[in-house]
N, C-alpha and C positions, 0 to 999 in steps of 0.2 A: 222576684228576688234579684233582678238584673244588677242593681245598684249595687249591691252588696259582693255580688260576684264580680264586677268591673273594679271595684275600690279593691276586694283581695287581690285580683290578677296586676294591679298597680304597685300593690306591694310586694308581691313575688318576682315582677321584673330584675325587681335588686342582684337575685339570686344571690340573698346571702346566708349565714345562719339566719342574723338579728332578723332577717324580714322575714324567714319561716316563722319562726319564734310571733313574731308580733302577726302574720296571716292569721296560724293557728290560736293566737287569742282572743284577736278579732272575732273571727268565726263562733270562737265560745261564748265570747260576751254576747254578741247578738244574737245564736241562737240560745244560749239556755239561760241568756242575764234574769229576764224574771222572772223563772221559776226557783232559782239559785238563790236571788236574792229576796226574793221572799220566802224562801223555806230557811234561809238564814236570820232573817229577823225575825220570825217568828221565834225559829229556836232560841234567840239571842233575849228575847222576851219571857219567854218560858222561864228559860234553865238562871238568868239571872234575877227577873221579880219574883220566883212564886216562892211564896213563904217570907218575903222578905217587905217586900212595896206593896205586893196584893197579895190577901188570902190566894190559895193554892186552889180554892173550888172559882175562884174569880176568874185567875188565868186559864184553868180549865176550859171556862163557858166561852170565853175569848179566843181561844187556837180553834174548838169547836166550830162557832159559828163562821169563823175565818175560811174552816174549810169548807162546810157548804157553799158561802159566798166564792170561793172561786171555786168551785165544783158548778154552781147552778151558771156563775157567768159565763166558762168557759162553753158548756152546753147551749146557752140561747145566744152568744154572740156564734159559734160554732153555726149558725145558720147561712150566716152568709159571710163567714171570712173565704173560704174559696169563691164563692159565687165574687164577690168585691173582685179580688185577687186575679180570677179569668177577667172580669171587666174591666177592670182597672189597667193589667198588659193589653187590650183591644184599645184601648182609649191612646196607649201610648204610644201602640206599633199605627195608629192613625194618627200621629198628629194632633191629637184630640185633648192635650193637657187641662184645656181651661175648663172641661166638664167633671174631673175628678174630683175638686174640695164640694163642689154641689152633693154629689154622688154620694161621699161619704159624708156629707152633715144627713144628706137623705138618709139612710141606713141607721144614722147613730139615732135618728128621729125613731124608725121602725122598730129599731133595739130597745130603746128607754123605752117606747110604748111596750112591749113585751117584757120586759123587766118590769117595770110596773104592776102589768096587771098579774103577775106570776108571784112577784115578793107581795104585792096587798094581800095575794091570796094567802101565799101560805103566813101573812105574820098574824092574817084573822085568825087562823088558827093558836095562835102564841098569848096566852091568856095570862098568864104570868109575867108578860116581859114587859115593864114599864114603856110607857107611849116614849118619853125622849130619845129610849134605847132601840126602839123601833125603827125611829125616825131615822139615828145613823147606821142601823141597819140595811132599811132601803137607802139612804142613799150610796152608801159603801156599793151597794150591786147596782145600781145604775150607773154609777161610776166604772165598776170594773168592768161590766160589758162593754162598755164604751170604750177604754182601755185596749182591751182587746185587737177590737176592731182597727184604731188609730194606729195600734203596731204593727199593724199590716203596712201601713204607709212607710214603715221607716227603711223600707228598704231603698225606696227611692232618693235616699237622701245621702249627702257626703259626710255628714259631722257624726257619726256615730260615736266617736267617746264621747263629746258632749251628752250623746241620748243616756250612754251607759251612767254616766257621773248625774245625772238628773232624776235616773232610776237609785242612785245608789246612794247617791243624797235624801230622797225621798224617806228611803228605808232607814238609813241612819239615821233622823232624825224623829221616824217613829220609835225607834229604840231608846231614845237618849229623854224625847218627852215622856216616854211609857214610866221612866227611870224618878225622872225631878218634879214632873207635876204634882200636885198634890193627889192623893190616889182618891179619885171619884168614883172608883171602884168597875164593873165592869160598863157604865158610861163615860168615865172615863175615858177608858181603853178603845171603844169602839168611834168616840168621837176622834181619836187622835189617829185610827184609821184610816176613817172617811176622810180626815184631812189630808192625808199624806197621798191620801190615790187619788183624791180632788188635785194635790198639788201637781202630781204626774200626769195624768189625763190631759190639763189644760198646758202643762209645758210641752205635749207631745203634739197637741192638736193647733202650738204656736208653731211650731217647725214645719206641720204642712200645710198653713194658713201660708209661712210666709215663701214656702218654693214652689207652691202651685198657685198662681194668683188666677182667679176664676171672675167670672159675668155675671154671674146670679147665686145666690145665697141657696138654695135648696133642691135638687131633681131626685126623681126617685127612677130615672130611665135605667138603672140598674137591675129594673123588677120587671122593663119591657120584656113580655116572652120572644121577641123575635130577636133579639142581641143580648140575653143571655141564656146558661144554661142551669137550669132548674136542679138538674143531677145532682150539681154540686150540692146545693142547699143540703140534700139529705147525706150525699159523703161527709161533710161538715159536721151536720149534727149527728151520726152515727158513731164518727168517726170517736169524737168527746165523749157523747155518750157509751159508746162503749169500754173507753177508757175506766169510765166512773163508775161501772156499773157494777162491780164488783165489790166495791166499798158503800154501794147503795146498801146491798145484799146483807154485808157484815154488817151495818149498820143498823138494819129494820128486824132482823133475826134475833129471835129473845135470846137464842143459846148463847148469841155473840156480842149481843152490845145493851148498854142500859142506858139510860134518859141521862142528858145532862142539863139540859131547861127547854119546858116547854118539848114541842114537835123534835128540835136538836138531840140524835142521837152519837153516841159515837163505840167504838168499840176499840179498848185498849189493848184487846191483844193483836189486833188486826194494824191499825193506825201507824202507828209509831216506826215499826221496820220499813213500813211503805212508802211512809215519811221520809226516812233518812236515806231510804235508796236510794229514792228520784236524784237527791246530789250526783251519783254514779254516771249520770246521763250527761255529762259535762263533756268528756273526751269524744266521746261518740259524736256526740251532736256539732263539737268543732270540725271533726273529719267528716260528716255529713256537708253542713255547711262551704266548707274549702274544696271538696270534691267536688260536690253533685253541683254549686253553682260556680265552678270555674272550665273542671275540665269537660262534665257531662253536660251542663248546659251550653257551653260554648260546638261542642261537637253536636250537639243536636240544634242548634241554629245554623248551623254549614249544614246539615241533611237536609231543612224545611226549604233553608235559600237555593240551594241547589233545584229542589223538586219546582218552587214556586218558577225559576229561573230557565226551567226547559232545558237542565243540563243533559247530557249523554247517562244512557244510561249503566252503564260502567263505573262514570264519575258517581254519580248516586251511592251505588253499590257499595264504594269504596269507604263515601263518606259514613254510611248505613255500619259498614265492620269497623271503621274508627269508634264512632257513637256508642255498639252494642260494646266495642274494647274500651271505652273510657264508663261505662254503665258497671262493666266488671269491676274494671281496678278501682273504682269507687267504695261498691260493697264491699268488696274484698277488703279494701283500707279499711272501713268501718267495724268490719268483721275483727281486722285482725286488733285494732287499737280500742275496742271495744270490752274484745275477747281478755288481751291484757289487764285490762281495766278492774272487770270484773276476776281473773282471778287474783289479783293484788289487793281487792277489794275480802275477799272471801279468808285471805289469807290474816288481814288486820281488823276485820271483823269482830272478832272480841277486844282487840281493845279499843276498837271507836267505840263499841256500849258502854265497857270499862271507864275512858275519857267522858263519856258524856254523862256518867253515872243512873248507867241506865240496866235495867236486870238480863244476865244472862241469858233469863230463859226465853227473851226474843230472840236468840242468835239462830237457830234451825229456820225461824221463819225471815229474818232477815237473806239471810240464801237463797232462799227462794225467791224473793221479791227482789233480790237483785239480779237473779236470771230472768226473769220475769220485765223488770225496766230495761236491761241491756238486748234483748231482743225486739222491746218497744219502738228503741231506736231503730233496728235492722227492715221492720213495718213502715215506719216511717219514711225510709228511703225508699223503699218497692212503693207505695203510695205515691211518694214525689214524682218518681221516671213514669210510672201509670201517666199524672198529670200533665207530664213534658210528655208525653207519646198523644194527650189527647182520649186517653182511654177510659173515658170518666165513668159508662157502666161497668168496665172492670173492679178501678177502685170501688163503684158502690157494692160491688158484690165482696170483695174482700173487708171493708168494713162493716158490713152486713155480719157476715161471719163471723169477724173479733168480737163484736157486740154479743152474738145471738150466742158465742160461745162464752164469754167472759161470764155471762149472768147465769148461764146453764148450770156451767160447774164451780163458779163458785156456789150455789148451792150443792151440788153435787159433794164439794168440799166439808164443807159443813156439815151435812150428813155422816159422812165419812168419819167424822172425829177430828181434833185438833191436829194432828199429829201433819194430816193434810190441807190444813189452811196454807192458802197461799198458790196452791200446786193448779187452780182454777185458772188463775191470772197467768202464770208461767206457761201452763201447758196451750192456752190460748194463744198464747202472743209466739208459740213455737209452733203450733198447725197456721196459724196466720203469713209467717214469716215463709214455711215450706210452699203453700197454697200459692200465695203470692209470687213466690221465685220460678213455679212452673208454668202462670200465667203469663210472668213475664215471658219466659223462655218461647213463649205460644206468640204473643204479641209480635217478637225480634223477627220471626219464620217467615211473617207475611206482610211485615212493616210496608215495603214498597208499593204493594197491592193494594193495601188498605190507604194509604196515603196516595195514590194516585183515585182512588176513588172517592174519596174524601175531596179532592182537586174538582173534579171531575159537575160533583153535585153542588 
């Protein structure tokens, strides 16, 4: 994420209001731009065609299948977006640029083959769903895994409005076709999809065609075990997986959810607050963003250069209590404009349902799943310094744990009665967050030791 953190630090030199103002939007648009802007078209879709341009069971089967598709994407590209992400920084702290566009057509090769064989699978199962509907099915999830991946790259890059106006363009334009095409009903909708994330994928994958120019069209030395690390793979896919896992749960549970076509289930009482949460994650994830790659990453590249550089060990030491104080005021920021967030959120809570003409009686479980996503973020950041510390079976055991615990008790929930939906996701992502902050505080203790032995071998 150097890139992104270099371009903020150029805009905070100003030291003005306007360049906080524009850091902190930066920071939101590139962290949370696509999931923002597609929970916003989506909604944008919904609440203005159904009943109107499409039957309402139409747009229905449409937000559905939407959400699997990035559900199942985020989970198989989740395989090697950190594994990329460590390789990708080795390739660069080397010198090494001309082998990154290979790498990652490598990768997107290994994705689509896994997407592939995972959507054939499950659309044999889809007995009802017209073959053309299929078709933009699959390709909508080859597409998005790929996606995925390709915005990994954009950190390396200068033009980020342009990235955000090509994402936002994209979206707007699936809103506006969903609106005045002739209504083809839920083919339709799912071909104007596939175009719109066909349209983004390849505007994203021209931006780093054209600042990384490469020697050869394809390597896969990203899967050599001796210059990468494997850990990651499974941080990766735990990591999404776990995320998901609890909307799997509500999902495949008869108590909780019923068929909407074919294999696609969904569950309406569950869905919807979950949906509208994740917006919440916007402030958080700009103060993660502005933080964790200006001040905390800059302080922990002065502790590596130091170590690597055979400083005194004093000096070390020093830079070691800068690092662990720029790791605080980090969380802590996050914490606190986080913490705001959500109670201002909890506070206007009835009338976003109200505005959006949505039934009251989500609001108990909306609460919840906004404590629930506003501690997501606080995981988040403990994961990231793991990653900058190098602590990769750390993080795998703390995503381990959100996984092993998200799907535990969200049945656990369910059992329990309505009253406790939700409380599965929340109370997870709040032993994750505690777990994590003691590990960290364990990592800080012996940081020197470990990194001189780390040197060492």
């Amino acid at each position: 994420m150097a890139g992104i953190g270099f371009e903020i630090r150029k805009i905070l030199k100003r030291n003005s209001l306007l360049s906080m103002i524009e850091a902190y939007g930066l920071a939101g648009l590139i962290s949370s731009g696509p999931w923002v802007l597609s929970i916003l078209a989506l909604l944008a879709i919904g609440l203005i065609s159904i009943g109107i341009v499409f039957p309402t069971y139409v747009i229905v089967q449409f937000l559905v299948i939407v959400t699997y598709l990035m559900a199942g994407s985020l989970i198989i590209s989740g395989l090697f977006q950190l594994l990329l992400t460590r390789y990708i920084s080795d390739l660069l702290f080397a010198k090494e640029e001309h082998k990154i566009v290979p790498n990652l057509l490598g990768s997107m090769l290994v994705t689509s083959t896994l997407a592939a064989i995972f959507g054939l699978g499950v659309l044999a199962f889809c007995e009802n769903i017209e073959a053309p509907v299929k078709i933009t099915i699959f390709a909508s999830f080859v597409l998005l895994c790929n996606q995925w991946l390709i915005i990994i790259f954009l950190s390396g890059m200068k033009e980020y409005y342009r990235i955000f106006f090509t994402m936002a363009l994209s979206y707007a334009l699936m809103v506006v076709l969903s609106l005045f095409l002739p209504p083809f009903g839920l083919l339709g909708l799912m071909a104007i999809f596939a175009s719109c994330q066909a349209l983004m994928t390849f505007a994203f994958l021209y931006h780093v065609l054209r600042d990384f120019p490469a020697n050869r069209l394809v390597d896969f030395e990203f899967l050599n075990y001796k210059k990468t690390f494997f850990s990651l793979i499974l941080c990766g896919f735990l990591y999404n997986l776990g995320v998901w896992l609890d909307k799997f749960v509500f999902w495949f549970r008869e108590e909780t959810s019923h068929q909407v076509i074919d294999v696609f289930r969904a569950s309406y009482i569950y869905d919807l607050p979950i949906f509208i949460a994740y917006l919440a994650i916007v402030p958080g994830m700009a103060v993660f963003m502005l933080r964790m790659e200006t001040d905390f990453a800059d302080a922990c590249l002065k502790f590596y250069d130091a170590v690597r550089e055979g400083a005194t060990l004093d000096s070390i030491q020093l830079l070691k209590d800068k690092m662990v104080l720029a790791c605080q005021q980090s969380i802590y920021e996050i914490f606190k404009v986080q913490g705001l967030t959500l109670a201002l959120l909890i506070l206007w809570a009835e009338d976003i349902l109200l505005a959006l003409k949505i039934d009251l009686a989500y609001l108990h479980l909306l609460y919840v799943d906004l404590v629930g996503v506003s501690l997501q973020v606080l995981v988040m950041s403990i994961l990231n310094v793991m990653y900058y510390l190098d602590k990769r079976y750390s993080a795998l055991a703390l995503t381990a744990l959100m996984a092993i615990g998200n799907v535990t008790l969200a049945f656990v929930s369910i059992d329990m009665g309505p009253v406790f939906y939700g409380y599965g996701f929340a109370i997870t992502m709040l032993v994750t967050t505690i777990v994590g902050m003691i590990m960290l505080d364990s990592q800080f203790e012996d940081l020197e030791y470990q990194t001189f032995m780390l040197q060492r071998s």
